[in-house]
LUMBALUM-957823 format. One record per residue (C-alpha): x, y, z. Coordinates in steps of 0.1 Angstrom, whole numbers, plus 5000, padded with zeros to 4 digits. Example, Ala and Ser with C-alpha at 12.3 -4.5 7.8 and 13.67 -1.06 7.14 Angstrom:
2
512349555078
513749895071
//
This chain:
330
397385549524
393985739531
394086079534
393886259568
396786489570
396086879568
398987059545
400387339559
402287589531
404487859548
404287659580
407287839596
405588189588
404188439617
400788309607
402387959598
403087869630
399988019652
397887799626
400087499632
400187559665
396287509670
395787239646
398087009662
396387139696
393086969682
394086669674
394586709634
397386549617
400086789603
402286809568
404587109574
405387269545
407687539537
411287609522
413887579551
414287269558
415887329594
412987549606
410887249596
412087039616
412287239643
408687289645
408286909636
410186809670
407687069687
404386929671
405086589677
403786319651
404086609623
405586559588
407586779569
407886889531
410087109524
410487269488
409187539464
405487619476
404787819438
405087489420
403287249440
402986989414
401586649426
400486709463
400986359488
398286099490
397786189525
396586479521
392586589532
392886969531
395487239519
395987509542
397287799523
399688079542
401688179514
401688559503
400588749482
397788539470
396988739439
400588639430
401388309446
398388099449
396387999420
399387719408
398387559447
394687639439
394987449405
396887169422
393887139446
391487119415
392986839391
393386659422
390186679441
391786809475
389787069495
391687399503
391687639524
393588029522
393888309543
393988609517
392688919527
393089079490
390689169468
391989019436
393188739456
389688639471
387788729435
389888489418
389588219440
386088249446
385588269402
386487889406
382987799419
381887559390
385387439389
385387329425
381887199427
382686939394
385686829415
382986769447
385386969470
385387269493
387587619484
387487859510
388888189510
388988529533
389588269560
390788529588
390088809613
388989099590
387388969566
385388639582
384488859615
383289119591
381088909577
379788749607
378989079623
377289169590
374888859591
373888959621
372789329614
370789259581
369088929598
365388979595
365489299570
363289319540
365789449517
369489479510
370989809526
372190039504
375790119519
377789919539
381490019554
383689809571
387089919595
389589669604
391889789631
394689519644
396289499675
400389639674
402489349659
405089299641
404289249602
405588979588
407488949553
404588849540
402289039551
404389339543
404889259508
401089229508
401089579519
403189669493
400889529467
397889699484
399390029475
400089959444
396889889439
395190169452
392090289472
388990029459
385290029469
381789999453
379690239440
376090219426
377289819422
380489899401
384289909413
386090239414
389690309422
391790559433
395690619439
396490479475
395590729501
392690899488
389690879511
391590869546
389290919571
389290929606
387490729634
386790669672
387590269678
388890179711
388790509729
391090689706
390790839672
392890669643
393390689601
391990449585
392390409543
389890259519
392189909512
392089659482
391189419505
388589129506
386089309525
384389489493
384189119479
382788969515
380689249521
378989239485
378488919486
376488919520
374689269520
373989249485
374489649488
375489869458
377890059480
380289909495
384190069513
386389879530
388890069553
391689939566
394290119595
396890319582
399990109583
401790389601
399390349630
400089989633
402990009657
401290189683
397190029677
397489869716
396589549723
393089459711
391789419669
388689609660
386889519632
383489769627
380589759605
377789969594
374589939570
372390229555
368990159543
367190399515
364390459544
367290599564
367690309589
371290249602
372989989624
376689979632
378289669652
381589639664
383989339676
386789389703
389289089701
392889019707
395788989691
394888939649
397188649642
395788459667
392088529659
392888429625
394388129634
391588039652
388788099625
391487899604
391287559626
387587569635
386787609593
389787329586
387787129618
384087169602
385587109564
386986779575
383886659594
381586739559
380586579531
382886759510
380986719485
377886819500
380087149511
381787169472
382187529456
384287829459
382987989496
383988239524
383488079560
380488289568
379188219536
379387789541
379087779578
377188049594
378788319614
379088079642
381887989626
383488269639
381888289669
382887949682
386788029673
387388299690
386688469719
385488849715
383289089722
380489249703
378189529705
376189719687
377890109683
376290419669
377690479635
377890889643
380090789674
382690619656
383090829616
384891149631
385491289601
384991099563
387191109532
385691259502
386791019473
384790749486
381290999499
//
């Protein structure tokens, strides 16, 4: 049987089913995989011509011959994914996760050597905050001589309900405290120290430095010593409006700045869409001309993002969004 189906794990999730949603929308065979058996089939009869698997997602073990790319939904990722990541690996199947934590996203992205002996494709930070981070990042350092020397990040959603998951990945976050760069090493802090406030969207909001991938994206692009990811307090959720922000910002030493800033709608959706244009372009590689342990900006080009999604960009003044700055992270 040759392999052409895309694998779906936590298919009947929030971000489950936007992601299945869209992949079956373009034409891309589907294995839907997740516990409840009922829900599956459910969304089976909805998405004709899909498959269904249901079972224990933690303990993959030997994944069907039919399958050309794991699509990983299952969190928390620092918990729950590297038994699906090492499936992937002794198997030679591409894979693909949405985590947005920063343990999460450093482990997978440590399996570089591993991935490119297997001549497959890992992708990680596959979703709004982190991937349109990074593409609006690209954009502001392109043509500079040198790395900045700070970089911040703010990711705003839209008001939506938070999934299981993603609460229990909120949990984790503040268990694991405030996280961000300095002078190129990793500092922490209990959760909640460094709240700032800024202006996104015509109104002022908290924001918290998060254990989320951004550090890691950000890093990884900028090359900058100094690095915070902030994140919107999760009691401002409920009432964030309609639209996702995310923002970012670079420093040079000769005092240069740039700020740019992405207006978009509803995050599970962009997410879903920056998850079935990267599935699309993974599938139509070489993989092993694509093999290793990437983000999407960082294998594609921010047009990656671009082409998913619709939003719009614009370059902002840093001193018209930072009302006023935490001090743990200064």
């Amino acid at each position: 049987m040759s392999a052409d189906h895309v694998l779906l794990l936590g298919a009947t999730g929030v971000s489950g089913r936007n992601i299945a949603r869209r992949l079956h929308d373009h034409g891309l065979a589907l294995t839907l995989a997740a516990r409840d058996r009922t829900r599956l089939d459910e969304m089976a009869d909805a998405l004709a011509g899909s498959r269904v698997l249901a079972g224990d997602l933690l303990d993959p073990g030997t994944l069907p011959d039919s399958v050309a790319l794991v699509v990983n939904t299952v969190g928390p990722f620092s918990t729950h994914a590297q038994p699906i990541r090492q499936a992937c690996l002794e198997q030679s199947v591409p894979y693909l996760e949405i985590a947005n934590e920063h343990d999460a996203v450093q482990q997978s992205l440590s399996l570089d050597s591993h991935a490119r002996q297997r001549h497959i494709p890992m992708l990680t930070a596959v979703g709004m905050g982190p991937t349109v981070a990074e593409a609006l990042l690209a954009e502001i350092i392109a043509g500079a001589s040198q790395p900045p020397a700070d970089v911040r990040l703010i990711t705003a959603p839209a008001g939506e309900v938070l999934s299981p998951g993603l609460q229990a990945t909120f949990a984790g976050a503040m268990a694991r405290g405030a996280i961000w760069l300095e002078d190129g090493e990793l500092r922490t802090a209990p959760f909640g120290s460094g709240m700032a406030e800024v202006h996104l969207g015509g109104r002022n909001r908290p924001v918290l430095p998060a254990p989320t991938a951004d550090v890691v994206v950000a890093q990884r692009m900028t090359n900058a010593r100094n690095v915070t990811g902030f994140f919107a307090a999760p009691g401002d959720l409920a009432d964030a409006g309609d639209d996702s922000y995310v923002y970012v910002e670079a420093r040079w030493p000769d005092g240069r700045q740039r700020g740019r800033q992405a207006r978009m709608g509803n995050g599970n959706e962009v997410s879903a869409a920056i998850v079935t244009e990267t599935a699309i372009r993974i599938l139509a590689a070489d993989r092993a001309a694509i093999a290793g342990a990437w983000t999407p900006v960082g294998l594609f080009g921010p047009t990656v993002v671009f082409d998913a999604a619709s939003m719009e960009d614009s370059d902002v003044a840093p001193e018209q969004v930072w009302v006023k700055t935490g001090e743990a992270v200064e």
